[in-house]
C-alpha positions as CSV (number, residue, x, y, z in Angstrom):
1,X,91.5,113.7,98.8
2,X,93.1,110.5,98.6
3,X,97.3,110.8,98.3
4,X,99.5,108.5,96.5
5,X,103.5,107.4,98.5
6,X,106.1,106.7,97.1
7,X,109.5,105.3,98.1
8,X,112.1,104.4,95.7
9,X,115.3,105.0,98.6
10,X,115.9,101.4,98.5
11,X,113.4,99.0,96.9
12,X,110.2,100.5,96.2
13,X,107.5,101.1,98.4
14,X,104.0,102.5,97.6
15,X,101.3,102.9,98.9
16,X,97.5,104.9,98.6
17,X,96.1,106.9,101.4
18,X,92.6,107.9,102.2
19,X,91.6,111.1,102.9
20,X,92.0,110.8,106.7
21,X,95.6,109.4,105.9
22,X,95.4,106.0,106.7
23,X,96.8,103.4,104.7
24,X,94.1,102.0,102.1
25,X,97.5,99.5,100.5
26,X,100.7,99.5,100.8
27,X,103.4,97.2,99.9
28,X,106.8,96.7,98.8
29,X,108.9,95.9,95.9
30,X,111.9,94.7,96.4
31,X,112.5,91.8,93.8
32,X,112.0,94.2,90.8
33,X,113.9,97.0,90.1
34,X,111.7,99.9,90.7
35,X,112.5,101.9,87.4
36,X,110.8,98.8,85.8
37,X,107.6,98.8,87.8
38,X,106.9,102.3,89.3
39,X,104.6,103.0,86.0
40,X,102.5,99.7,85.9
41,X,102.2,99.9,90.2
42,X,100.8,103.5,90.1
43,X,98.4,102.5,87.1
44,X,97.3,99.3,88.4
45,X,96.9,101.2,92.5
46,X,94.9,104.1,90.8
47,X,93.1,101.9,88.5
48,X,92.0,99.5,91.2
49,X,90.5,102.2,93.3
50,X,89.0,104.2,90.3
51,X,90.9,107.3,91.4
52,X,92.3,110.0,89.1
53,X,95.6,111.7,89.5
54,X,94.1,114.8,88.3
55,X,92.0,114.5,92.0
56,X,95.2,113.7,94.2
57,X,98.4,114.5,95.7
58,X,101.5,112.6,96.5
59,X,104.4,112.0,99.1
60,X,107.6,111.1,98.2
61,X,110.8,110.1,100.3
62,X,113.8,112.5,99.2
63,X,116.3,110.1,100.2
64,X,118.7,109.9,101.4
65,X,119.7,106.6,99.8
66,X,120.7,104.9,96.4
67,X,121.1,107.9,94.0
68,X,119.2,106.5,90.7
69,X,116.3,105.2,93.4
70,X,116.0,108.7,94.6
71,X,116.2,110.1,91.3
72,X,113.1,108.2,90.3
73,X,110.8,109.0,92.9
74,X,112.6,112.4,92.6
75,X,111.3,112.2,88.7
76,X,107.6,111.7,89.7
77,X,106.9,114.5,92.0
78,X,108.6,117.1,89.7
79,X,105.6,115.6,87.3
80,X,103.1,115.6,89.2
81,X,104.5,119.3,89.6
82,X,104.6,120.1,86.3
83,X,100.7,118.8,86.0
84,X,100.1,121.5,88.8
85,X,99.4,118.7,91.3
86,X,100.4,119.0,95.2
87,X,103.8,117.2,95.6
88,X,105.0,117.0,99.8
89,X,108.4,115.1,100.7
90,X,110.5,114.3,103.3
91,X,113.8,112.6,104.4
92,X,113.8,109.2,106.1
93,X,116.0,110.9,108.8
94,X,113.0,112.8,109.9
95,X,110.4,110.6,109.9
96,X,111.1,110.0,113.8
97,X,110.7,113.3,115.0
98,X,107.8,113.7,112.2
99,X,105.5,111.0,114.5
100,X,106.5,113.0,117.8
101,X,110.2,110.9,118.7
102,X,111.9,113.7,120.8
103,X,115.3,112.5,120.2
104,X,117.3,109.5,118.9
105,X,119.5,108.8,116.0
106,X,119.2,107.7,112.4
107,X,121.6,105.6,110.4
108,X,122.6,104.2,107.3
109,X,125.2,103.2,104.5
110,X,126.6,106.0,103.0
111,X,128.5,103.7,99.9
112,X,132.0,103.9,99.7
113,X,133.0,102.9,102.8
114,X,131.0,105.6,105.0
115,X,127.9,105.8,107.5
116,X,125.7,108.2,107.6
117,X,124.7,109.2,111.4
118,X,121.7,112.1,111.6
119,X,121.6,112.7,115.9
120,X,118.3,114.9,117.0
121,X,117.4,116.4,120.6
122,X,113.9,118.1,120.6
123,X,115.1,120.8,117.8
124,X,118.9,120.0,117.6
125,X,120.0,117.9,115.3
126,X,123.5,117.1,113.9
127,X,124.8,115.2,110.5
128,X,128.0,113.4,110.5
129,X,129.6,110.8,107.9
130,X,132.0,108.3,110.0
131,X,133.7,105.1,108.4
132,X,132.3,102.0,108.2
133,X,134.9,100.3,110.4
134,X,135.0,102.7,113.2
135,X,130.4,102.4,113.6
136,X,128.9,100.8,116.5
137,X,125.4,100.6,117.7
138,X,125.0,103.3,120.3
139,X,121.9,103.3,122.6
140,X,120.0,100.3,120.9
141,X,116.4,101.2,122.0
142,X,117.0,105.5,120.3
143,X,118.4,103.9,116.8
144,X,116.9,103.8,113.3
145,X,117.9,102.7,110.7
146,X,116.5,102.6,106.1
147,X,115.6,99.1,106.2
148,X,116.7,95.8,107.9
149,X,119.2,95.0,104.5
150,X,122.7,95.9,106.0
151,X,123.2,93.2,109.1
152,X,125.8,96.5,110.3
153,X,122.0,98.1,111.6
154,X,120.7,94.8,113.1
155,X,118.0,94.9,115.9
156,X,117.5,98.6,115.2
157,X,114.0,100.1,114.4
158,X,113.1,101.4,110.3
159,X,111.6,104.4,108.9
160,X,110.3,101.5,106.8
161,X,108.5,100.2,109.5
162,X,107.6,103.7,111.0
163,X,105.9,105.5,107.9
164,X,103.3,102.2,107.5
165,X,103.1,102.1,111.2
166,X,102.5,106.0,111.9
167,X,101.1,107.2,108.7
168,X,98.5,109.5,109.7
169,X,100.8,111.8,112.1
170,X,103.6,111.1,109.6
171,X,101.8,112.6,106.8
172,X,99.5,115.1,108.8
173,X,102.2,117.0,110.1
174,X,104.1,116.8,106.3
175,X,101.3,118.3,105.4
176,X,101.0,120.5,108.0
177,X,104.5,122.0,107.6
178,X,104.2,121.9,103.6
179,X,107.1,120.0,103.6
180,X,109.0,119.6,100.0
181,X,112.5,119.3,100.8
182,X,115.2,118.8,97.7
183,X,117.1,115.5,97.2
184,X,119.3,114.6,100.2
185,X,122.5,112.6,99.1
186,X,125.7,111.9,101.6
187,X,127.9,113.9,99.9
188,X,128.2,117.1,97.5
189,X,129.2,116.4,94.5
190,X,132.7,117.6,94.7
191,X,133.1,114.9,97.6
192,X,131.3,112.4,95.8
193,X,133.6,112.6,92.8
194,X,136.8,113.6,94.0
């Protein structure tokens, strides 16, 4: 069964996956805005390979990240859903201990002046919002970060980078743990709008 991903965090990523779950394409979008593309890039990616969505299943990054991104990718799998096809997700915060990274940390902008810091050890794992001004780097070599875009997360590895490099264990063990987690944001909504 070949599986469609999609990332619409920050940017938009997606990509097609064969039934061992290796990469078959995958690129990203960045000089678009994905609301404006995501339609015509599935088409054209399902179209190119002769493949029917009927016949597959899809990944899709919860977040966390820009809200309306999440909301679109969010949009997609509920449906695919609806349509009675298999939908699996995931946050970018565990994609390292997804592809077997015992323990390390995760960062990113949290918008209005906040980071967002996930921490794991083997099964422990801690998430804290910090300001902005008061972040530094910890152990450079255990960080991850979204994407390269915010020079505060310079010289740290991506989930970016990790999902095209490790796709099959990623996606194997997603599927494995039948993993459809809800829409991470930073904050509830009461924080978010206080």
């Amino acid at each position: 069964m070949y599986s469609l991903f999609i990332d619409s965090t920050a940017g938009l990523d997606i990509g097609l996956l064969d039934s061992k779950l290796n990469w078959v394409e995958y690129h990203s979008l960045d000089e678009k805005k994905p609301s404006e593309v995501i339609h015509t890039e599935v088409y054209q990616l399902v179209q190119k390979y002769n493949l029917d969505l009927k016949n597959m299943r899809l990944f899709v990054t919860s977040g966390p990240g820009s809200y309306t991104g999440m909301r679109l990718s969010e949009g997609l799998a509920q449906i695919f859903e609806m349509n009675h096809l298999p939908v699996f997700s995931f946050c970018h915060f565990e994609v390292p201990r997804l592809t077997g990274i015992s323990n390390g940390y995760w960062v990113t902008n949290a918008f209005k002046g906040q980071v967002f810091i996930f921490r794991w050890s083997g099964d422990e794992s801690e998430r804290t919002l910090i300001n902005k001004a008061d972040f530094a780097i910890e152990e450079q070599k255990l960080g991850y970060t979204l994407d390269k875009a915010d020079p505060l997360f310079e010289g740290l590895s991506t989930t970016k980078e990790l999902i095209k490099k490790d796709a099959t264990k990623l996606f194997g063990k997603v599927l494995e743990l039948k993993m459809r987690v809800p829409p991470y944001y930073f904050r509830t909504l009461e924080e978010e709008f206080r």
